[in-house]
Steps between C-alpha positions, in 0.01 A plus 500: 500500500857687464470545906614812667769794400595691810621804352703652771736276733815593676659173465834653513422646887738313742249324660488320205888390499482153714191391370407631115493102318221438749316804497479516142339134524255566702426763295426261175302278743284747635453565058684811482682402180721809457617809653627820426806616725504881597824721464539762728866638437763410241628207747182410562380531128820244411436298745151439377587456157762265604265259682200543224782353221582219733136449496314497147146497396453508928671857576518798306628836717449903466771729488502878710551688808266538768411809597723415860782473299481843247793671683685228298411539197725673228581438158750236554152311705290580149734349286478198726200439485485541136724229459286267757160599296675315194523218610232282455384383837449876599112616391463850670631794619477546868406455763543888470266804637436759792503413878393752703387332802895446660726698197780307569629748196392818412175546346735732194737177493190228479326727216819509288562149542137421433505710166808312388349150509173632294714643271692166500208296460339753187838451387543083503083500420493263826210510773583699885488313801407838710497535866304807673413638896406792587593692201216444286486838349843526336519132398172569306650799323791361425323181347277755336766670329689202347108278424526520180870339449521254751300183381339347885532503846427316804445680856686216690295461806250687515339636844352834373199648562196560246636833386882324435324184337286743230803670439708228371223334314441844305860447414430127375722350743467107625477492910724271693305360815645337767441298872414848610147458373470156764579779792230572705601811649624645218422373178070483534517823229681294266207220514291761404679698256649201314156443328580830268832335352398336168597133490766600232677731700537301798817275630592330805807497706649443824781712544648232715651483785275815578176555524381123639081403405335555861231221374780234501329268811667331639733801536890403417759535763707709245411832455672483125259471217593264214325488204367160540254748689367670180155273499398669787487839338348337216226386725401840639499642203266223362298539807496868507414496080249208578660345181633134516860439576598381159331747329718746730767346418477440145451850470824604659731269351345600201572860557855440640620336223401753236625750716874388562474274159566198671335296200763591294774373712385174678 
Protein backbone atom coordinates (compact mmCIF):
# COMPACT_ATOMS: atom_id res chain seq x y z
CA UNK A 1 0.00 0.00 0.00
CA UNK A 2 1.50 3.59 -1.11
CA UNK A 3 -0.23 4.91 2.36
CA UNK A 4 -1.87 8.24 2.54
CA UNK A 5 -1.49 11.72 0.39
CA UNK A 6 -2.94 14.57 2.37
CA UNK A 7 -3.54 16.93 -0.26
CA UNK A 8 -3.85 20.16 1.55
CA UNK A 9 -1.46 21.06 4.62
CA UNK A 10 -0.32 24.39 5.83
CA UNK A 11 2.99 23.27 6.92
CA UNK A 12 4.38 26.63 6.41
CA UNK A 13 1.73 28.21 9.27
CA UNK A 14 3.88 29.39 12.26
CA UNK A 15 2.70 26.99 14.46
CA UNK A 16 4.64 24.85 12.56
CA UNK A 17 8.11 26.83 13.05
CA UNK A 18 9.52 25.10 16.47
CA UNK A 19 8.38 21.84 15.75
CA UNK A 20 8.06 20.88 11.70
CA UNK A 21 11.05 17.68 11.77
CA UNK A 22 8.69 16.10 14.26
CA UNK A 23 5.47 16.78 12.92
CA UNK A 24 6.30 15.64 9.62
CA UNK A 25 7.37 12.22 11.40
CA UNK A 26 4.59 11.56 12.92
CA UNK A 27 3.03 12.12 9.94
CA UNK A 28 4.98 9.07 8.03
CA UNK A 29 4.21 6.98 11.17
CA UNK A 30 0.70 7.49 11.31
CA UNK A 31 1.30 6.25 7.04
CA UNK A 32 0.72 9.49 5.56
CA UNK A 33 3.61 9.15 3.09
CA UNK A 34 3.39 12.57 1.39
CA UNK A 35 1.82 15.85 1.45
CA UNK A 36 0.95 18.58 -0.58
CA UNK A 37 1.74 22.15 0.97
CA UNK A 38 -0.92 24.96 0.21
CA UNK A 39 0.13 28.54 -1.04
CA UNK A 40 -1.93 31.21 -0.12
CA UNK A 41 0.02 34.47 -1.25
CA UNK A 42 3.26 34.92 -3.19
CA UNK A 43 5.27 34.66 0.30
CA UNK A 44 3.36 32.05 1.23
CA UNK A 45 3.43 30.28 -2.27
CA UNK A 46 7.60 30.58 -1.96
CA UNK A 47 7.67 29.57 1.12
CA UNK A 48 5.92 26.37 0.26
CA UNK A 49 7.86 25.64 -2.65
CA UNK A 50 10.90 26.26 -0.69
CA UNK A 51 10.18 23.60 1.98
CA UNK A 52 8.59 20.96 -0.71
CA UNK A 53 12.38 21.12 -2.59
CA UNK A 54 14.02 20.57 0.72
CA UNK A 55 11.75 17.69 0.89
CA UNK A 56 11.50 15.30 -2.29
CA UNK A 57 9.29 12.50 -3.24
CA UNK A 58 7.61 13.53 0.59
CA UNK A 59 6.37 17.27 -0.25
CA UNK A 60 5.21 18.74 -3.28
CA UNK A 61 3.37 22.48 -2.76
CA UNK A 62 0.58 24.64 -4.79
CA UNK A 63 1.11 27.97 -5.88
CA UNK A 64 -1.87 31.09 -5.60
CA UNK A 65 -3.62 33.60 -3.62
CA UNK A 66 -6.35 33.03 -1.38
CA UNK A 67 -9.22 34.71 -1.83
CA UNK A 68 -8.18 36.81 1.79
CA UNK A 69 -5.37 37.99 0.11
CA UNK A 70 -6.90 39.31 -3.64
CA UNK A 71 -6.43 43.02 -2.71
CA UNK A 72 -2.78 41.93 -3.36
CA UNK A 73 -2.74 40.64 -6.27
CA UNK A 74 -1.40 42.50 -9.46
CA UNK A 75 0.61 41.61 -12.28
CA UNK A 76 3.90 41.81 -10.64
CA UNK A 77 1.97 38.78 -8.00
CA UNK A 78 1.01 36.77 -11.52
CA UNK A 79 4.29 36.77 -12.80
CA UNK A 80 5.34 35.34 -9.45
CA UNK A 81 3.62 32.81 -9.34
CA UNK A 82 4.36 31.86 -12.81
CA UNK A 83 7.79 31.54 -12.00
CA UNK A 84 6.94 29.32 -8.70
CA UNK A 85 4.50 26.97 -10.98
CA UNK A 86 7.84 26.06 -12.94
CA UNK A 87 9.44 24.72 -10.73
CA UNK A 88 9.02 21.30 -10.22
CA UNK A 89 7.90 20.76 -6.68
CA UNK A 90 4.88 23.14 -7.40
CA UNK A 91 1.70 20.87 -8.90
CA UNK A 92 -1.28 23.40 -8.88
CA UNK A 93 -2.54 26.58 -9.05
CA UNK A 94 -4.11 27.84 -5.93
CA UNK A 95 -5.30 27.69 -3.36
CA UNK A 96 -7.33 30.42 -5.30
CA UNK A 97 -11.33 31.18 -5.38
CA UNK A 98 -14.30 33.32 -3.86
CA UNK A 99 -14.88 33.92 -0.07
CA UNK A 100 -17.84 35.43 0.67
CA UNK A 101 -18.51 34.47 4.11
CA UNK A 102 -15.83 37.36 5.82
CA UNK A 103 -14.53 39.30 2.24
CA UNK A 104 -11.51 40.21 3.71
CA UNK A 105 -11.23 41.79 -0.09
CA UNK A 106 -13.73 42.83 -2.26
CA UNK A 107 -15.89 40.40 -3.87
CA UNK A 108 -14.73 42.61 -7.61
CA UNK A 109 -10.98 42.14 -6.28
CA UNK A 110 -11.44 38.15 -5.32
CA UNK A 111 -13.25 37.55 -8.87
CA UNK A 112 -10.37 39.18 -10.80
CA UNK A 113 -7.86 37.46 -8.91
CA UNK A 114 -9.76 34.22 -9.20
CA UNK A 115 -10.03 34.60 -13.11
CA UNK A 116 -6.31 35.18 -13.30
CA UNK A 117 -5.22 31.88 -11.73
CA UNK A 118 -7.77 29.83 -14.17
CA UNK A 119 -6.44 31.56 -16.85
CA UNK A 120 -2.97 30.73 -15.40
CA UNK A 121 -3.66 27.25 -14.90
CA UNK A 122 -5.45 26.81 -18.82
CA UNK A 123 -2.38 28.51 -19.62
CA UNK A 124 0.53 26.11 -17.80
CA UNK A 125 -2.21 22.96 -18.54
CA UNK A 126 -1.76 22.37 -14.58
CA UNK A 127 -4.73 21.23 -12.17
CA UNK A 128 -6.55 24.28 -9.55
CA UNK A 129 -6.37 23.90 -6.02
CA UNK A 130 -9.80 26.09 -5.58
CA UNK A 131 -11.15 27.41 -2.43
CA UNK A 132 -15.00 28.57 -2.19
CA UNK A 133 -17.69 30.06 0.79
CA UNK A 134 -20.46 31.57 0.31
CA UNK A 135 -20.10 32.55 -3.20
CA UNK A 136 -21.13 29.56 -4.91
CA UNK A 137 -22.89 31.20 -7.72
CA UNK A 138 -20.10 33.25 -9.30
CA UNK A 139 -17.35 30.69 -8.64
CA UNK A 140 -19.54 28.26 -10.70
CA UNK A 141 -19.81 30.70 -13.58
CA UNK A 142 -16.63 31.60 -13.65
CA UNK A 143 -15.43 27.83 -13.67
CA UNK A 144 -18.13 27.43 -16.26
CA UNK A 145 -16.78 29.87 -18.52
CA UNK A 146 -13.09 28.78 -18.61
CA UNK A 147 -14.27 24.38 -18.36
CA UNK A 148 -13.25 23.72 -21.34
CA UNK A 149 -9.43 25.09 -21.09
CA UNK A 150 -8.49 24.41 -17.77
CA UNK A 151 -7.58 20.59 -17.48
CA UNK A 152 -8.94 19.64 -13.37
CA UNK A 153 -9.77 20.95 -10.25
CA UNK A 154 -10.06 20.16 -6.72
CA UNK A 155 -12.66 22.05 -4.28
CA UNK A 156 -10.12 22.07 -1.33
CA UNK A 157 -12.27 21.32 1.59
CA UNK A 158 -15.29 20.84 0.91
CA UNK A 159 -18.34 21.65 3.42
CA UNK A 160 -21.11 22.40 0.84
CA UNK A 161 -24.39 21.45 0.74
CA UNK A 162 -26.17 18.96 -1.83
CA UNK A 163 -26.94 21.71 -4.28
CA UNK A 164 -22.90 23.04 -4.09
CA UNK A 165 -21.68 19.26 -4.22
CA UNK A 166 -23.93 18.52 -7.71
CA UNK A 167 -22.64 21.56 -8.97
CA UNK A 168 -19.05 20.84 -8.96
CA UNK A 169 -19.43 17.26 -9.94
CA UNK A 170 -21.43 18.50 -13.18
CA UNK A 171 -18.25 20.40 -13.72
CA UNK A 172 -16.04 17.10 -13.24
CA UNK A 173 -14.24 18.42 -10.40
CA UNK A 174 -12.38 16.02 -7.58
CA UNK A 175 -13.74 17.05 -3.84
CA UNK A 176 -11.27 17.72 -1.10
CA UNK A 177 -12.75 16.41 2.33
CA UNK A 178 -11.49 17.17 5.45
CA UNK A 179 -11.78 16.59 9.68
CA UNK A 180 -14.91 18.58 9.17
CA UNK A 181 -16.79 15.46 8.19
CA UNK A 182 -15.65 13.83 12.04
CA UNK A 183 -17.72 17.08 13.49
CA UNK A 184 -20.72 16.29 15.01
CA UNK A 185 -22.40 19.46 15.03
CA UNK A 186 -21.57 20.42 11.87
CA UNK A 187 -20.36 18.06 9.50
CA UNK A 188 -23.44 15.06 9.86
CA UNK A 189 -24.53 16.45 6.03
CA UNK A 190 -21.22 15.66 4.80
CA UNK A 191 -21.61 11.84 6.12
CA UNK A 192 -24.46 11.79 4.12
CA UNK A 193 -23.68 13.57 1.08
CA UNK A 194 -20.17 12.11 0.69
CA UNK A 195 -21.76 8.82 -0.64
CA UNK A 196 -22.56 10.81 -4.14
CA UNK A 197 -18.69 11.60 -4.75
CA UNK A 198 -17.39 8.81 -7.06
CA UNK A 199 -14.36 7.08 -5.57
CA UNK A 200 -12.27 8.77 -8.40
CA UNK A 201 -13.05 12.10 -7.58
CA UNK A 202 -12.44 11.98 -4.04
CA UNK A 203 -9.15 13.12 -1.87
CA UNK A 204 -8.35 13.59 1.61
CA UNK A 205 -6.74 16.34 3.51
CA UNK A 206 -6.31 17.99 6.69
CA UNK A 207 -5.75 21.45 6.19
CA UNK A 208 -3.65 21.40 9.29
CA UNK A 209 -3.32 23.22 11.94
CA UNK A 210 -7.16 23.93 11.28
CA UNK A 211 -9.90 22.10 11.24
CA UNK A 212 -8.80 19.25 14.11
CA UNK A 213 -10.92 15.41 13.64
CA UNK A 214 -13.53 15.71 16.66
CA UNK A 215 -13.33 11.64 16.70
CA UNK A 216 -9.65 11.87 17.87
CA UNK A 217 -10.36 10.12 21.67
CA UNK A 218 -8.53 10.62 23.66
CA UNK A 219 -8.86 14.30 22.71
CA UNK A 220 -5.19 16.14 22.39
CA UNK A 221 -4.36 18.97 24.63
CA UNK A 222 -3.41 20.99 21.44
CA UNK A 223 -6.00 22.39 19.60
CA UNK A 224 -3.52 22.34 16.30
CA UNK A 225 -4.21 19.60 13.85
CA UNK A 226 -1.20 17.85 12.29
CA UNK A 227 -1.48 15.65 9.66
CA UNK A 228 -0.43 12.64 11.47
CA UNK A 229 -4.31 13.11 12.11
CA UNK A 230 -5.37 12.31 8.48
CA UNK A 231 -6.42 8.43 9.42
CA UNK A 232 -9.08 9.69 11.28
CA UNK A 233 -10.80 11.31 8.37
CA UNK A 234 -10.02 8.33 6.50
CA UNK A 235 -11.95 6.36 9.01
CA UNK A 236 -15.22 8.31 8.79
CA UNK A 237 -15.22 8.32 5.50
CA UNK A 238 -14.73 4.47 5.43
CA UNK A 239 -17.36 4.25 8.03
CA UNK A 240 -19.72 6.64 6.51
CA UNK A 241 -19.04 4.73 2.72
CA UNK A 242 -19.24 1.32 4.67
CA UNK A 243 -16.16 0.45 2.46
CA UNK A 244 -12.96 -0.94 4.19
CA UNK A 245 -10.22 1.40 5.15
CA UNK A 246 -7.74 0.27 2.59
CA UNK A 247 -9.98 0.18 -0.02
CA UNK A 248 -10.66 3.99 1.01
CA UNK A 249 -7.54 4.60 0.94
CA UNK A 250 -6.25 2.97 -2.00
CA UNK A 251 -8.71 4.81 -3.78
CA UNK A 252 -7.52 8.23 -2.77
CA UNK A 253 -3.96 7.88 -3.12
CA UNK A 254 -4.79 6.54 -6.25
CA UNK A 255 -6.71 9.55 -7.28
CA UNK A 256 -4.21 12.06 -5.74
CA UNK A 257 -1.48 10.99 -7.54
CA UNK A 258 -2.97 11.14 -11.01
CA UNK A 259 -4.30 14.29 -10.13
CA UNK A 260 -1.10 16.36 -9.07
CA UNK A 261 1.16 13.67 -11.17
CA UNK A 262 3.01 12.69 -8.33
CA UNK A 263 4.01 9.30 -10.18
CA UNK A 264 5.95 11.10 -12.41
CA UNK A 265 8.07 12.82 -9.94
CA UNK A 266 8.76 10.45 -6.94
Amino acid sequence: MPGLIDIGVNLCDKSFASDLSTVMRDAMDAGVRRMVVTGTSVKGSKASADLARKHPSVLWSTAGIHPHHASEFDDAALQDLRSFAARPEVVAIGECGLDYNRNFSPPDAQRRCFEAHVELASELSMPLFLHERDARADQVAILKRHRSKFSKAVIHCFTGDEESLRAYLDLDLYIGITGWICDERRGLHLQELIREIPLNRLMLETDAPYLMPRTIRPRPKSRRNVPAHLPYVLATVADCLGLPEADVMKATTATAIEFFGLDALS
